[in-house]
N, C-alpha and C positions, 0 to 999 in steps of 0.2 A: 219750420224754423230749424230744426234739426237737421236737416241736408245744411241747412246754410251757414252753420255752426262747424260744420265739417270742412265748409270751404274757408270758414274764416280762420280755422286751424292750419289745412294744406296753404295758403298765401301768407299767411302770419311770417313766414321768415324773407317775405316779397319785401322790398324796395322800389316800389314807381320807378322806373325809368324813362323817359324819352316819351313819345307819346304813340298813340295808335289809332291812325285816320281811317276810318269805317267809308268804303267807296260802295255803294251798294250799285252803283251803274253808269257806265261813260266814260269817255277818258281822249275821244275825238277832239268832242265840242266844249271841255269842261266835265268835269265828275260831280258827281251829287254826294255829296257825304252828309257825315251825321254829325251834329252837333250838341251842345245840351240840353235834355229834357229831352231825349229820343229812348226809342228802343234799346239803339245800338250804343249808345251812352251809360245807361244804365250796364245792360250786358259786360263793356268794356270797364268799367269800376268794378259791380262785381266779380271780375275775375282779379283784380289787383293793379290795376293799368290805368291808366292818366288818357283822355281822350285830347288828342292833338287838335283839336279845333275846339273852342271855348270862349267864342269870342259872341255868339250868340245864342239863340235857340233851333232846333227845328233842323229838319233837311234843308240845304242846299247846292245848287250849282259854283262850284268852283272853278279856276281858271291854272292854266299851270305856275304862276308867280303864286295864287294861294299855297299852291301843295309842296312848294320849295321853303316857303315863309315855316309853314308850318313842324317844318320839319320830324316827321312820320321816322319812328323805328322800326314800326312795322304798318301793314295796310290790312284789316279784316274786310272780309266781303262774304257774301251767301253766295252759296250755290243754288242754278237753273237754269242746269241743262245745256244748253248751246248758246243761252244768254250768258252767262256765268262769266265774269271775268277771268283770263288765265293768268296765271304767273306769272310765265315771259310776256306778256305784254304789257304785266307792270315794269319788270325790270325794265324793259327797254324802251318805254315811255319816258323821252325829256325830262321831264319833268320828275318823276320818282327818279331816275337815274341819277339825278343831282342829291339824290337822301340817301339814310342808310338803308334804305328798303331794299333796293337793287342789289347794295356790294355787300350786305348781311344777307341776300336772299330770306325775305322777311316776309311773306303773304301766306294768310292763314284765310282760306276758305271751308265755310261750313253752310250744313245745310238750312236755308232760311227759315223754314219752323221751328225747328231745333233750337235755334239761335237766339230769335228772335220772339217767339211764340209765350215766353212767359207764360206758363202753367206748370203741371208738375214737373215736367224734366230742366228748368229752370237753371239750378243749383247744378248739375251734372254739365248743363253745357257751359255756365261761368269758368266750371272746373276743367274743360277739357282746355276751352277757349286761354285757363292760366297757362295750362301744360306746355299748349301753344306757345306763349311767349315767352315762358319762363322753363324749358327744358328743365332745370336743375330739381324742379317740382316732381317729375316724373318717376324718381323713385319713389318720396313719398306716397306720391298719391296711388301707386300699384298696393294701397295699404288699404286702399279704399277703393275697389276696382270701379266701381261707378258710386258718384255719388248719393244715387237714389237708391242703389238695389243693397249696400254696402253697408250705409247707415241705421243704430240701431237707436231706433227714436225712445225706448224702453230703459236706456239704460239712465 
């Protein structure tokens, strides 16, 4: 609880903006994103950030009119490997091209355990996954080089 008390200090001067569509894979046929009660739901709150799709539970397939509706400031996704979605292929998907993902160059790829794995490294990755969105964060948090190793649970 004390990492997490560290992040809720480094986001404390955060403002929710705009929201943050989590594609964890596709983008042909329809993307699969995250919605509430997921992993990447959670992950995206605790870093400071409003999840762009809320409209139910659970993973789903979406369609390009979803990901325009939804309008994404930014798109989070894992990384794997040669699976891994790239950046340019969001910008220049239709459909992100129409959001400010594309013309903010806005994709923040991380690694899926990391990310997603909730255990100890947790708090460190909500933290970095803020830095991500929130630049302005980033001198702060060089105060707390990693969340986990940085923190003094003692005090």
């Amino acid at each position: 609880t004390c990492f997490l008390a560290h992040l809720g200090y480094l986001r404390a001067p955060v403002t929710p903006r705009g929201g943050v569509l989590f594609v964890l894979w596709g983008l042909i046929a329809g993307a699969l994103v995250a919605a509430r009660h997921t992993a990447a739901d959670e992950i995206i709150r605790m870093s400071g950030a409003v999840n762009a799709i809320d409209g139910y539970d659970g993973y789903k397939m979406i369609n390009d009119e979803a990901i325009v509706a939804a309008k994404p400031d930014w798109v989070l996704s894992i990384e794997r490997g040669k699976e891994s979605l790239a950046a340019e292929a969001i910008y220049q998907h239709p459909a992100f091209a129409m959001t400010k993902v594309a013309s903010d160059k806005t994709f923040v790829a991380m690694d899926g355990l990391y990310l997603l794995g909730f255990g100890p490294r947790t708090a460190a990755a909500a933290r970095d996954v803020a830095i991500r969105l929130y630049p302005q964060l980033a001198t702060e948090a060089d105060r707390f080089k990693s969340a986990v190793l940085a923190a003094n649970c003692r005090q």
